[in-house]
C-alpha positions as CSV (number, residue, x, y, z in Angstrom):
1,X,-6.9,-11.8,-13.3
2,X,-4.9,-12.2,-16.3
3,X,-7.9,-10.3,-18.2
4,X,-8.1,-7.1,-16.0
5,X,-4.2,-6.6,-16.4
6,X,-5.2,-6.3,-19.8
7,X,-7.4,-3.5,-19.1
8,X,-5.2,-1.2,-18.8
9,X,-3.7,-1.3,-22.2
10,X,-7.3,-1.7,-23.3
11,X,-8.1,1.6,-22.1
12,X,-5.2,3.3,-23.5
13,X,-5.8,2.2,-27.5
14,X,-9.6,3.6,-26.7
15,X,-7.7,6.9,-25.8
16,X,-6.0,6.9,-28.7
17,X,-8.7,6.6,-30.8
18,X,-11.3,9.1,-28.9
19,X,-9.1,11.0,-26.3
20,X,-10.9,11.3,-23.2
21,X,-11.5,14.6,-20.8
22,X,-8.8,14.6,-18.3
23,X,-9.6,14.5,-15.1
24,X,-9.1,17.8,-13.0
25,X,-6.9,18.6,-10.8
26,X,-8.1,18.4,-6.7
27,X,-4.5,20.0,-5.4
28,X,-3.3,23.6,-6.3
29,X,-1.8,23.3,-9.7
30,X,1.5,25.5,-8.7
31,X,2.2,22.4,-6.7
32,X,6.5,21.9,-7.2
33,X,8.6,19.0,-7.7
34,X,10.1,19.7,-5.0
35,X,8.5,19.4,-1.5
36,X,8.4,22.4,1.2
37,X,11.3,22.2,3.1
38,X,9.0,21.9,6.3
39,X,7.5,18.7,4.8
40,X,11.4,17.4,4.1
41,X,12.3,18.0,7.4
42,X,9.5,15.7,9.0
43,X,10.3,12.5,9.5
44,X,6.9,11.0,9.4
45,X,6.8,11.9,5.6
46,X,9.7,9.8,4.8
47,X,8.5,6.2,3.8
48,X,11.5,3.2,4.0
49,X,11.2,0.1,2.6
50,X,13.4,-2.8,3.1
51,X,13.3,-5.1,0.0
52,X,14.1,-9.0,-0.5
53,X,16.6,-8.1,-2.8
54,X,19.0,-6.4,-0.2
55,X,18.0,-3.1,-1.1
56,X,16.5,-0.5,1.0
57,X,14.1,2.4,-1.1
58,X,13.5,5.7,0.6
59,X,10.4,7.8,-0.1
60,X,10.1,11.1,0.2
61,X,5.9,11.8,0.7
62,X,4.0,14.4,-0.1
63,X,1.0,15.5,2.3
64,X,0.8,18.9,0.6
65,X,-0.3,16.8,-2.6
66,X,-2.3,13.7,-1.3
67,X,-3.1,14.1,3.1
68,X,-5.6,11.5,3.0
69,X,-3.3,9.0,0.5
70,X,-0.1,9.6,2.4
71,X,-1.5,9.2,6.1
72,X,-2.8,5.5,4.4
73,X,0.0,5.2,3.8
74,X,1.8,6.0,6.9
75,X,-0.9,4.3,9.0
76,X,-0.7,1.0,7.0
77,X,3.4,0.9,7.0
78,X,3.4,1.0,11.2
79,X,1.2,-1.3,11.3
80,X,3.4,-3.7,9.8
81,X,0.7,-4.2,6.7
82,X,3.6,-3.9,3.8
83,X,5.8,-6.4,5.5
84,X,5.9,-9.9,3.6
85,X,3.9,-8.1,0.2
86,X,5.4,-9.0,-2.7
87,X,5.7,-6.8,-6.0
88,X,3.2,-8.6,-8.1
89,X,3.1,-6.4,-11.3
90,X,6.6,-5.3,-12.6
91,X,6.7,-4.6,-16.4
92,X,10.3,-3.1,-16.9
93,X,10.4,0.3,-18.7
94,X,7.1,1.2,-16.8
95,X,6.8,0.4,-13.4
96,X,6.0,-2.0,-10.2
97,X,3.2,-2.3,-8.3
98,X,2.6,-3.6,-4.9
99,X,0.9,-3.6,-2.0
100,X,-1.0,-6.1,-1.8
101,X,-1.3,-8.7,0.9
102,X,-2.3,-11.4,-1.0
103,X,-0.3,-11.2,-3.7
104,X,-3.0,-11.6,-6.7
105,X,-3.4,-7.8,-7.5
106,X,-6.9,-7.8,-6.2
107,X,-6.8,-6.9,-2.3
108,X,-5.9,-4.0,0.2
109,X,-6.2,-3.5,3.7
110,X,-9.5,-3.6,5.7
111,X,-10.1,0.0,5.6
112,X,-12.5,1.8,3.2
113,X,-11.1,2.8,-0.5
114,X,-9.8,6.3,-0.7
115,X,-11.3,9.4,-2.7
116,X,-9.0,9.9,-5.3
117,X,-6.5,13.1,-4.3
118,X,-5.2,13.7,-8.3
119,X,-3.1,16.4,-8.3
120,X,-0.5,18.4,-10.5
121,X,2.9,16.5,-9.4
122,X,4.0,14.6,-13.1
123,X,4.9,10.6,-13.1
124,X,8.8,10.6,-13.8
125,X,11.2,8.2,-12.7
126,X,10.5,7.3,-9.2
127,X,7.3,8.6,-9.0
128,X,5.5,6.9,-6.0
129,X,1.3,7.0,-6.8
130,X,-1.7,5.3,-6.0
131,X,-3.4,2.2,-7.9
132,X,-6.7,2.2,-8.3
133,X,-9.9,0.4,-10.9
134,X,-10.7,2.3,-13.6
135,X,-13.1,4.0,-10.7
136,X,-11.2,6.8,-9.8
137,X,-12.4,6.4,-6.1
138,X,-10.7,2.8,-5.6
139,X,-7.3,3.1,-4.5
140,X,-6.7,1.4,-1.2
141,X,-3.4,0.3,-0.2
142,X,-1.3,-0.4,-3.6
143,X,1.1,1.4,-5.3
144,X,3.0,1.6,-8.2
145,X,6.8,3.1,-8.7
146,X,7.9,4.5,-12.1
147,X,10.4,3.4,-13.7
148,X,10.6,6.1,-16.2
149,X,8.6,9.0,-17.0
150,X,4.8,8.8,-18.5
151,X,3.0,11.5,-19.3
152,X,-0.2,10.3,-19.8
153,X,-0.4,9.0,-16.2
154,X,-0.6,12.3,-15.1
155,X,-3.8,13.7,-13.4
156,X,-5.4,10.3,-13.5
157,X,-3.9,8.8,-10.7
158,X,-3.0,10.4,-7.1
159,X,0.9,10.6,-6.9
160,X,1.9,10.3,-2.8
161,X,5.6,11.1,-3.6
162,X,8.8,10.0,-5.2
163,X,11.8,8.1,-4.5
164,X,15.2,9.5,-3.1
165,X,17.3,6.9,-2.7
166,X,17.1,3.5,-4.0
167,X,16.1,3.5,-6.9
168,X,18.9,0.9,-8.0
169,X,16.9,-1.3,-5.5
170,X,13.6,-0.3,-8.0
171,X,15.2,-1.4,-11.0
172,X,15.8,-4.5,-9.4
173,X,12.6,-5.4,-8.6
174,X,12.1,-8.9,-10.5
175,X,9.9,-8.8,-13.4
176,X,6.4,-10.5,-14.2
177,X,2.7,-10.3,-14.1
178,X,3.1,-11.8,-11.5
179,X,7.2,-13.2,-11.1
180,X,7.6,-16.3,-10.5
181,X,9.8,-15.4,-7.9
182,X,8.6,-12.0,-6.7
183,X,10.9,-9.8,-4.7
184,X,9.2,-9.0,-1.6
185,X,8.8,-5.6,0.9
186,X,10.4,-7.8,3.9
187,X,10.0,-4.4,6.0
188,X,8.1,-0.8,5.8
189,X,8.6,2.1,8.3
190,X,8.2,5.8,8.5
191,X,10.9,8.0,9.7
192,X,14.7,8.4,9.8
193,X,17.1,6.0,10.9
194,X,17.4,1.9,10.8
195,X,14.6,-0.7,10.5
196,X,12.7,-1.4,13.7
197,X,12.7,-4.6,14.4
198,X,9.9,-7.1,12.7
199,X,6.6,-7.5,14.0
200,X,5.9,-11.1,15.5
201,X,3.0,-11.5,12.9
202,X,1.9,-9.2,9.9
203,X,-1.8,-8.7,9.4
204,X,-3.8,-11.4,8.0
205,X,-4.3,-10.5,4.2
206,X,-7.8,-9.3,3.3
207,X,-9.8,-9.9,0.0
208,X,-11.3,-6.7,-1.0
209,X,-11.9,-5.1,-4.6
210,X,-8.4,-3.4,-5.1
211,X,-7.1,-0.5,-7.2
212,X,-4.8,0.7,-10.2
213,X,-4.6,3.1,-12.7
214,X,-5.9,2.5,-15.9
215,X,-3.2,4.0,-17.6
216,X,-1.3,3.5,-14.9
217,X,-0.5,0.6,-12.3
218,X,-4.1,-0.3,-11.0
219,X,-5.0,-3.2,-7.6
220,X,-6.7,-4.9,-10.6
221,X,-5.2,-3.0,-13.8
222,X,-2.0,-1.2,-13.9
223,X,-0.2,1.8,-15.9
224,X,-0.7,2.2,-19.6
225,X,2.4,1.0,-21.8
């Protein structure tokens, strides 16, 4: 494990040396930062998460940019899946990925890995996206929030939205690869309005080949530097 963390950073001096073609585009590049105000107003496109550390992190989703990422997303978050999942990679400065069940940075959900959705919205601070292998085609059910801007993130991996309240929770997110004492997504739910109450039992974690970006947070690598 501790070797494909590596990768990322790996990839990124290769970069350097011999940059690589960027990968295009799959959603209209006049895409804006800010969402349609019919895609605001729908409360199925916000994603809440309750953390372990008291605070609650509010995500505004972006269908118009990723469907097929963002209804994972929503799918898996009422079903309970996010509930108990600890952030396993944090590196502070960059970002912190979870999202998976068994903690290790090498599972995701039962359900088949995603086609990569990359699209024009840009990794700043609070920038919610999808982590994936360096196969573009590999993100499942992590994700990664940035902690500050990063450039060359963008267009590599499918960004599903960014965070609008919380992000004081975010920075508190405790640090490691993985922490010793992780802090954990103790509930997930789409929509307005307080946490439903807890499931009796979350799903049963399930070992399949995960996903991050290889320049950016990854199920097996994560962001860049």
């Amino acid at each position: 494990m501790k070797a494909l963390l590596a990768l990322p950073f790996l990839a990124f001096a290769l970069v350097a040396a011999k940059p690589a073609p960027k990968p295009e585009v799959t959603t209209p590049a006049e895409l804006s930062i800010n969402p349609p105000a019919a895609i605001v107003a729908d409360p199925n496109n916000h994603l809440n998460l309750q953390l372990s550390n008291g605070g609650v992190v509010t995500v505004q989703l972006r269908p118009d940019a990723a469907p097929n990422s963002v209804q994972r997303i929503q799918m898996l978050a009422a079903q309970g899946f996010y509930n108990g999942t600890p952030f396993h990679r944090v590196i502070p400065g960059f970002m912190a990925q979870g999202g998976d069940p068994t903690g290790s940075g090498g599972a995701g959900s039962k359900l088949p890995n995603l086609q990569a959705e990359f699209n024009s919205l840009p990794h700043l601070r609070g920038t919610v996206a999808m982590a994936r292998t360096d196969d573009p085609d590999t993100a499942n059910s992590q994700f990664y929030i940035m902690y500050a801007p990063n450039i060359s993130l963008d267009g590599k991996y499918t960004v599903i939205g960014r965070v609008t309240s919380g992000m004081a929770a975010v920075d508190g997110i405790t640090p490691g690869q993985p922490p010793q004492n992780p802090t954990k997504i103790v509930n997930a739910w789409i929509g307005d309005g307080p946490a439903p109450a807890l499931p009796a039992a979350a799903p049963a974690p399930v070992a399949t080949t995960p996903a991050a970006p290889a320049a950016a947070p990854q199920e097996t690598t994560a962001p860049g530097n």
